[in-house]
C-alpha positions in Angstrom: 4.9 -10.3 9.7 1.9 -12.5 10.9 2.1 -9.8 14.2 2.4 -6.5 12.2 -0.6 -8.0 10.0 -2.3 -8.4 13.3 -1.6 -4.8 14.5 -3.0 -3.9 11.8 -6.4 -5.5 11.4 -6.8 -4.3 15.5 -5.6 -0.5 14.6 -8.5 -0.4 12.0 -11.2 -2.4 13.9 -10.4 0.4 16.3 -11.4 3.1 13.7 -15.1 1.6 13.2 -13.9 -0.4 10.6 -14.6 -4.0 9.4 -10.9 -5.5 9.6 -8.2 -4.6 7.5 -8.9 -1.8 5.0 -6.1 -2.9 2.4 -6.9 -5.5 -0.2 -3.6 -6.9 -0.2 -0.6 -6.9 1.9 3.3 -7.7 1.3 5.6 -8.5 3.4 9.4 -8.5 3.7 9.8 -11.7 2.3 7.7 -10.8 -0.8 4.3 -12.9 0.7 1.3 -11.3 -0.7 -1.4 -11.8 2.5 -5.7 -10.7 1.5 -6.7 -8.0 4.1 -9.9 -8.4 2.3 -11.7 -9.1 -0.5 -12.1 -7.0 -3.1 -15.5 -7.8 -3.4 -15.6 -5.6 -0.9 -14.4 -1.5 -0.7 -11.6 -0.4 0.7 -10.5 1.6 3.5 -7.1 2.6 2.2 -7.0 5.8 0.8 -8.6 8.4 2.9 -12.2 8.7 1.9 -15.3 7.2 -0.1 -14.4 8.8 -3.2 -10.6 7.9 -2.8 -11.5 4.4 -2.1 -14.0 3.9 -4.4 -13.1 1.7 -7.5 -9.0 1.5 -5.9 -7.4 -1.8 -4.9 -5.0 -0.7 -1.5 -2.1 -2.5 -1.4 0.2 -2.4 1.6 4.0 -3.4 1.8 4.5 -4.2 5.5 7.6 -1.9 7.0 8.3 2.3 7.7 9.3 3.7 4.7 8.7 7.3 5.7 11.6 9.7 6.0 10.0 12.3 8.4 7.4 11.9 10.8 3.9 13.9 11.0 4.7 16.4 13.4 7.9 17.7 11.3 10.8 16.4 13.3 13.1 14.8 10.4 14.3 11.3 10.7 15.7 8.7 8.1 12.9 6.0 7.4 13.3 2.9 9.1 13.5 1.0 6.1 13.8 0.2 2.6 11.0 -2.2 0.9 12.8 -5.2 0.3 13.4 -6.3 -3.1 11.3 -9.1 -2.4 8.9 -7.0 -1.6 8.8 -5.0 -4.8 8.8 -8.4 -6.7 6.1 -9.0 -5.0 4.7 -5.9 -5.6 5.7 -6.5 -9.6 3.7 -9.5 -9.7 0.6 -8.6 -7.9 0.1 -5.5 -10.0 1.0 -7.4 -13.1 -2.4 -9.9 -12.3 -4.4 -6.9 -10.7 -3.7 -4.9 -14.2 -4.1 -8.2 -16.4 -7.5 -9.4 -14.8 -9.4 -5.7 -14.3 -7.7 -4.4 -17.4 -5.9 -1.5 -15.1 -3.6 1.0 -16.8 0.0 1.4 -15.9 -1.4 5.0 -15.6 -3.7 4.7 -12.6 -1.1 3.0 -10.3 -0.7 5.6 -7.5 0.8 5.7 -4.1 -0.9 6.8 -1.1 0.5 9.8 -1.1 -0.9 11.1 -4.9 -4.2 10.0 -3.5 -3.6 11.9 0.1 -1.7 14.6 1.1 0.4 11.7 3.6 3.9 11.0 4.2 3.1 7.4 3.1 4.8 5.6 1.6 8.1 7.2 1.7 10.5 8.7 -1.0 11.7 5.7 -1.8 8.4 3.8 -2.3 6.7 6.9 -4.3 10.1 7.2 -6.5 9.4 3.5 -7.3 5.8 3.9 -8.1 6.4 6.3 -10.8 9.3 4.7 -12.8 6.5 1.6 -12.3 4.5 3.7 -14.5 6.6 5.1 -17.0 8.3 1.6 -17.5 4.9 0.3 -18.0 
């Protein structure tokens, strides 16, 4: 995980960016790792205005179920179920601390018109909301 983190952080410094544009990310095991601080704005969700005011959290893994030139595949993977816990509890103190609505959770794809994070992952992100 330490590696894909790494990939990461060398994938965006190759885009002109700082380091890592998520805030947070989470790993199989459930690990919530600081891209960066959120002091600082992200570089998560497509554009200034997308970014701006929005927390990017990441959960480490292929979750997609086709890729972006249309040829259909089965995603990788499945986030783990440590992974959502994780996911649980970092939103839980995100939403406790800034006073963020159950509402105004999204997934990278209601923010950009990507194939991030998966079906699975966006599913989850909604019943997040209405269960909240």
């Amino acid at each position: 995980s330490l590696r894909e983190v790494r990939g990461i952080q060398r994938a965006h410094r190759q885009k002109g960016w700082a380091g890592i544009g998520y805030h947070f990310l989470i790993d199989r095991k459930g690990r919530v790792i600081e891209g960066r601080p959120l002091s600082i704005q992200g570089a998560h969700a497509g554009d200034n205005e997308r970014n701006r005011g929005n927390i990017g959290i990441c959960l480490l893994g292929n979750f997609q179920s086709q890729s972006d030139r249309g040829l259909s595949y089965q995603a990788a993977q499945s986030p783990s179920s440590a992974q959502l816990r994780g996911l649980t509890e970092l939103l839980g103190k995100l939403r406790a601390e800034f006073t963020i609505n159950a509402s105004d959770v999204k997934s990278h794809l209601e923010l950009k018109g990507t194939l991030c994070p998966g079906p699975e992952l966006d599913a989850w992100t909604k019943t997040y909301r209405s269960r909240n």
